[in-house]
C-alpha positions as YAML, in Angstrom:
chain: A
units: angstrom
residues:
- id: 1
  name: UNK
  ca: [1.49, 4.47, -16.34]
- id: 2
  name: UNK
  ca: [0.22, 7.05, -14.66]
- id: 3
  name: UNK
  ca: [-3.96, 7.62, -15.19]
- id: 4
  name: UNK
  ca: [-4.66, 11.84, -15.11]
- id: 5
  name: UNK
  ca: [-8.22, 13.06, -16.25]
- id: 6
  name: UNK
  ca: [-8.84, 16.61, -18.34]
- id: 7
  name: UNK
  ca: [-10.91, 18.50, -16.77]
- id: 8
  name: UNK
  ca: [-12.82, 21.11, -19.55]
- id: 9
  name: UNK
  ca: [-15.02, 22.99, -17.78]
- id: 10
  name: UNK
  ca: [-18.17, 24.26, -19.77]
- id: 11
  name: UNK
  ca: [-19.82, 27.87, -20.51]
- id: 12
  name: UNK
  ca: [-21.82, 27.31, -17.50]
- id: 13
  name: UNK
  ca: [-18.98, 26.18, -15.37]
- id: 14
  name: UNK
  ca: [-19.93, 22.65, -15.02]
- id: 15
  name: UNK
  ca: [-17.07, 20.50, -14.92]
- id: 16
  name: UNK
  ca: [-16.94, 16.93, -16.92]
- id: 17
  name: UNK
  ca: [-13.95, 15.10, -17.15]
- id: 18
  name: UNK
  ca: [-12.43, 13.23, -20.09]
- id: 19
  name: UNK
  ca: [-10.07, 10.19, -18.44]
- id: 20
  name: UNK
  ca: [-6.91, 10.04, -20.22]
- id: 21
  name: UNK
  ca: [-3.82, 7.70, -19.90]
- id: 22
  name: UNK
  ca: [-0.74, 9.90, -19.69]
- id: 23
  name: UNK
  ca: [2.96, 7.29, -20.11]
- id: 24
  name: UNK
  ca: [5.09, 10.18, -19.95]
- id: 25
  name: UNK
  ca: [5.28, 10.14, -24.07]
- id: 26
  name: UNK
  ca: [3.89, 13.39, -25.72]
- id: 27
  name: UNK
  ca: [0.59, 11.39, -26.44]
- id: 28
  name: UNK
  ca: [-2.36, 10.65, -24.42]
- id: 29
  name: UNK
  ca: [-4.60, 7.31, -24.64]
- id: 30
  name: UNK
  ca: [-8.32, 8.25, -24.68]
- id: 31
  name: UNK
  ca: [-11.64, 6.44, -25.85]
- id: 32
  name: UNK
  ca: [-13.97, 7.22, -28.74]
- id: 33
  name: UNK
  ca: [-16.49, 7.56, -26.81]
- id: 34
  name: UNK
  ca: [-15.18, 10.04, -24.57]
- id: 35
  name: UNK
  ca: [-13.35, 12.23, -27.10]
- id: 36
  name: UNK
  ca: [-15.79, 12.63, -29.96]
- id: 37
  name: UNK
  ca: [-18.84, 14.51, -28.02]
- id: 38
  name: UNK
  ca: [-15.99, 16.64, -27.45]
- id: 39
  name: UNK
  ca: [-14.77, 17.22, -30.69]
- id: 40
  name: UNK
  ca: [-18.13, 17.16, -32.44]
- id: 41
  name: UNK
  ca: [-19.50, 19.94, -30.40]
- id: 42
  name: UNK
  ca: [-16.29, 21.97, -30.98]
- id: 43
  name: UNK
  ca: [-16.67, 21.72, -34.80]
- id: 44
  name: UNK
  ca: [-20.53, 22.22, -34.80]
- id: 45
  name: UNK
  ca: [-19.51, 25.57, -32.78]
- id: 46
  name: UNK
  ca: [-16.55, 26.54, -35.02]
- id: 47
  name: UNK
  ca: [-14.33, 26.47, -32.48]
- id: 48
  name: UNK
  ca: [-10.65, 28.05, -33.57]
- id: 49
  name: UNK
  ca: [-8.53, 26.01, -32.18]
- id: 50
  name: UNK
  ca: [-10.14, 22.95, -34.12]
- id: 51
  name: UNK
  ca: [-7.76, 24.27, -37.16]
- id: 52
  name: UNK
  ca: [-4.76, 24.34, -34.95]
- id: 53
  name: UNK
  ca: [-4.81, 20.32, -34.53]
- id: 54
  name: UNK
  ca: [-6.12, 19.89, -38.24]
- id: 55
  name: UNK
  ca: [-3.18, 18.52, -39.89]
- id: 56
  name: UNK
  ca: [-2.50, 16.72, -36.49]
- id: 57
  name: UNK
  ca: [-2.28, 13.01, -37.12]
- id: 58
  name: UNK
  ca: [-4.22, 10.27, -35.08]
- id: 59
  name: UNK
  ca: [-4.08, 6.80, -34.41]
- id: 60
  name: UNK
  ca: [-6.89, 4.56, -34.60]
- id: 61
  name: UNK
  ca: [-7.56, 0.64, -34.53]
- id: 62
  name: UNK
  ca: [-8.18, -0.80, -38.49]
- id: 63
  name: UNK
  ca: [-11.04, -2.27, -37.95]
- id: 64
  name: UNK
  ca: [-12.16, 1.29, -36.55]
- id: 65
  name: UNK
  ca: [-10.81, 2.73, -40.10]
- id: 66
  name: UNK
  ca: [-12.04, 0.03, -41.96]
- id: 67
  name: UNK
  ca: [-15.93, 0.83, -40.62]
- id: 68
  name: UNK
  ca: [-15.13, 4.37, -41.57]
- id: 69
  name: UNK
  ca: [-14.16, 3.63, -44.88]
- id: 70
  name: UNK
  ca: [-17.34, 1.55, -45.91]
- id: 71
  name: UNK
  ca: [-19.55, 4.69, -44.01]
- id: 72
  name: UNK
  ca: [-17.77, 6.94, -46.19]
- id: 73
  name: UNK
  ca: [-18.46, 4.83, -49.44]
- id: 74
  name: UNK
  ca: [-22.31, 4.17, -48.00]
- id: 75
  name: UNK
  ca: [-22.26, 8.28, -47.16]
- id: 76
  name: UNK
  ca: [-21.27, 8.75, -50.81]
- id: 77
  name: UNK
  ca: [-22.94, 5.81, -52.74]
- id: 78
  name: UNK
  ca: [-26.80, 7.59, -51.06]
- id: 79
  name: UNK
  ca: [-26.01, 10.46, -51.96]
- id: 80
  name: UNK
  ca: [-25.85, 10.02, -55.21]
...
């Protein structure tokens, strides 16, 4: 497996790097924790390209989904 990193450099040119696992599939093995600051920030700033990987599909861990779900049930239960 060979390890790569992304480089994204900012508006103010400051490189940070995201490390990724590339195994020569069309997929690429990255953490949470380094992908959602990312993302976040790219949908707080309505960021185009966002809607270009919308219908995209991921693949998480199910005890990762299952957390999700009972957020998403708290989320809705106090807002009510």
């Amino acid at each position: 497996m060979t390890r790569r990193s992304l480089r994204v450099i900012t508006p103010n040119n400051s490189p940070s790097t995201v490390d990724a696992h590339f195994s020569g599939e069309p997929s690429v093995t990255v953490s949470v924790a380094q992908i959602l600051p990312l993302l976040a920030e790219a949908m707080s700033s309505n960021r185009s390209w966002v809607k270009d990987f919308a219908d995209d599909q991921i693949i998480i861990s199910r005890d990762f989904y299952e957390v999700l779900l009972a957020y998403q049930r708290l989320r809705v239960t106090s807002a009510a």
